[in-house]
C-alpha positions in Angstrom: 21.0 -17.9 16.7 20.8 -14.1 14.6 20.1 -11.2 16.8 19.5 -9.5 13.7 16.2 -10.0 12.7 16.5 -7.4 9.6 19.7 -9.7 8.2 17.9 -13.1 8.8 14.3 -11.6 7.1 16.4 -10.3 3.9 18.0 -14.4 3.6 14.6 -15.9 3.8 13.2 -13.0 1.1 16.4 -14.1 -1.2 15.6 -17.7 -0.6 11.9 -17.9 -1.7 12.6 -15.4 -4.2 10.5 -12.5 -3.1 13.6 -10.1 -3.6 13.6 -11.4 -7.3 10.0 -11.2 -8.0 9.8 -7.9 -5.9 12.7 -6.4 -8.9 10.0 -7.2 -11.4 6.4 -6.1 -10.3 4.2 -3.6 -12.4 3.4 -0.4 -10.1 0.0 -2.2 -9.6 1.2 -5.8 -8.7 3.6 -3.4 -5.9 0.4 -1.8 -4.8 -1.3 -5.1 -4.9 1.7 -6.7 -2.5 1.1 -4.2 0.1 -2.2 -4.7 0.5 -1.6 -8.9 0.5 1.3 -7.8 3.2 -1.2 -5.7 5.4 -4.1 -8.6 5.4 -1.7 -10.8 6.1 -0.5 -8.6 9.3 -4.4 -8.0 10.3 -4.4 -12.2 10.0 -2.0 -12.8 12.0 -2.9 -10.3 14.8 -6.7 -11.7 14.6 -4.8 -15.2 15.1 -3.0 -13.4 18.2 -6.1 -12.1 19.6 -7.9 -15.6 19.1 -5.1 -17.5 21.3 -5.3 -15.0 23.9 -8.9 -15.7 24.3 -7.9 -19.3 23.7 -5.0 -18.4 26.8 -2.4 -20.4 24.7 0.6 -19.0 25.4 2.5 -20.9 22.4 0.3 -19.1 19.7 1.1 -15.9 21.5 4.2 -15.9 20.8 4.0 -17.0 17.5 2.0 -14.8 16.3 3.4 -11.7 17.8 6.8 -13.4 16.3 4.8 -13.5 12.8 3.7 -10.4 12.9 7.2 -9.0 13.5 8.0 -11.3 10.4 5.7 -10.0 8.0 6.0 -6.5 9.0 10.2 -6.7 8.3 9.9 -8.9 5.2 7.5 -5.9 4.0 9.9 -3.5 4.5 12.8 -5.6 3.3 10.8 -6.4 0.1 10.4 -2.7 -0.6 13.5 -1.6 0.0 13.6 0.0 3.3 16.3 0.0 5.4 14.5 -1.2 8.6 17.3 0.0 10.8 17.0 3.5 9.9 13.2 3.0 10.1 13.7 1.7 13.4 16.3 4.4 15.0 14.0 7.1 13.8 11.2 5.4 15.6 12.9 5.1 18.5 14.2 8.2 18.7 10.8 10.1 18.5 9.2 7.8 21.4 12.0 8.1 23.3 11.7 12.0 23.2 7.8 11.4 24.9 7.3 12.0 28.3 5.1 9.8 30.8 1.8 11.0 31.2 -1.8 10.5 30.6 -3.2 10.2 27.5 -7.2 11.1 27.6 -7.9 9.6 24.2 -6.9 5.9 25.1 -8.1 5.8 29.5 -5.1 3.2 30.8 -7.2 1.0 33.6 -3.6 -0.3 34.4 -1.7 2.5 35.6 0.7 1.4 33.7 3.4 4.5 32.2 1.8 6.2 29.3 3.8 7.6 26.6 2.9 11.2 25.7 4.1 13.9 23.0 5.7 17.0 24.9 6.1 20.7 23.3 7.8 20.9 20.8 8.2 16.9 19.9 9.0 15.9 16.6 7.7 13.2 14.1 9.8 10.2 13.0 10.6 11.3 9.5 11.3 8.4 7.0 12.3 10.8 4.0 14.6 9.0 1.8 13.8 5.9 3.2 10.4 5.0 1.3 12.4 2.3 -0.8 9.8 1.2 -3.8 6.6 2.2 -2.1 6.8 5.4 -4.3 6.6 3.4 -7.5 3.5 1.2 -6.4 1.8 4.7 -6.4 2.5 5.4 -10.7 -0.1 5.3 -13.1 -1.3 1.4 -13.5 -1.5 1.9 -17.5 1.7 3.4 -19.6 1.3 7.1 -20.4 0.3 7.2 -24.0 2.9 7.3 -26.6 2.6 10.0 -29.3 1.3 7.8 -31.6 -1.2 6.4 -29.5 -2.2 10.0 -28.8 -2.3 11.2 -32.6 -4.6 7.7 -33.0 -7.0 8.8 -31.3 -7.3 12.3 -32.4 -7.6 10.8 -36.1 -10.8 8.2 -34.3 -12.1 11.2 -32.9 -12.5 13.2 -36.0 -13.4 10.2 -38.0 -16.0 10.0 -35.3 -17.4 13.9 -35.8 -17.5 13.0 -39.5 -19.8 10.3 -39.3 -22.1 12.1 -36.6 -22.0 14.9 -39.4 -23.1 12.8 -42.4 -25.5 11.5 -40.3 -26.5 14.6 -39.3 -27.9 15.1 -42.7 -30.2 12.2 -42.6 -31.7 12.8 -39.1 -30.2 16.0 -37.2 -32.8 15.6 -34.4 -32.6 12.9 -31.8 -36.7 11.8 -31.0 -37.9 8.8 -29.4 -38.8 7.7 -33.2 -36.1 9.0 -35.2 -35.8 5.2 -36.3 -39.5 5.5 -37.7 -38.8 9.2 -38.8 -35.3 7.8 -40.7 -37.3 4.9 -42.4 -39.5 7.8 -43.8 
């Protein structure tokens, strides 16, 4: 058995060709994964949440496994390198202190994690992978000759409003009647 859960994700994303199709997607159909990958995560935990109520331990696990699952494929499909991810995480909450946390009231006296003075975010710069590109325009900038196209539709369009200007230069409820005339 793999103790590398990043490793053993990145296989299975080869396998079923996510990797591959991942290489090929528009900016949109990128922006369109994430959003599949983060409904699928909010499935899975609303599975989770349903077997605790259910108290069946076995779908406990799995989905907490699952959710670990989709979360790494995500990253792995995107390019991230989870272990970086990961160490910066774990540096930043191992920089928090215990305390109390006022916001979220801890019935179970259980250690809360808190921010000291002076703590410092996580920063993932340089490790956003592809997520960047899901963010581009979803259309191709215009070429120049798309642009000088419709200049040329534009003007053509001024022209026509101008000859028919000449006919009827005031827009009335009857202009059709007052046209006819």
């Amino acid at each position: 058995m793999s103790a590398d859960w990043v490793n053993d994700i990145n296989r299975m994303q080869t396998k079923f060709g996510v990797r591959d199709w991942i290489s090929k997607a528009t900016p949109f159909e990128l922006q369109e994964y994430l959003k599949f990958r983060l409904k699928f995560i909010k499935e899975e935990y609303d599975e989770t949440r349903e077997a605790l109520i259910d108290e069946d331990a076995e779908e406990i696990v799995d989905g907490l496994i699952d959710i670990c699952v989709v979360a790494i494929g995500t990253l792995d499909a995107m390019g991230i390198n989870a272990h970086t991810a990961w160490d910066e995480i774990f540096e930043a909450n191992m920089a928090k202190e215990v305390g109390v946390k006022e916001e979220r009231p801890n019935p179970l006296g259980l250690p809360d994690l808190i921010k000291p003075e002076g703590w410092v975010n996580p920063s993932h710069e340089g490790n956003h992978g592809i997520i960047p590109k899901s963010f581009e325009p979803k259309y191709p900038v215009e070429t120049f000759e798309q642009t000088k196209l419709k200049e040329n539709m534009m003007k053509a369009n001024v022209a026509r409003t101008e000859i028919s200007g000449k006919v009827n230069t005031r827009w009335t409820p009857n202009a059709i009647e007052i046209y006819n005339e």
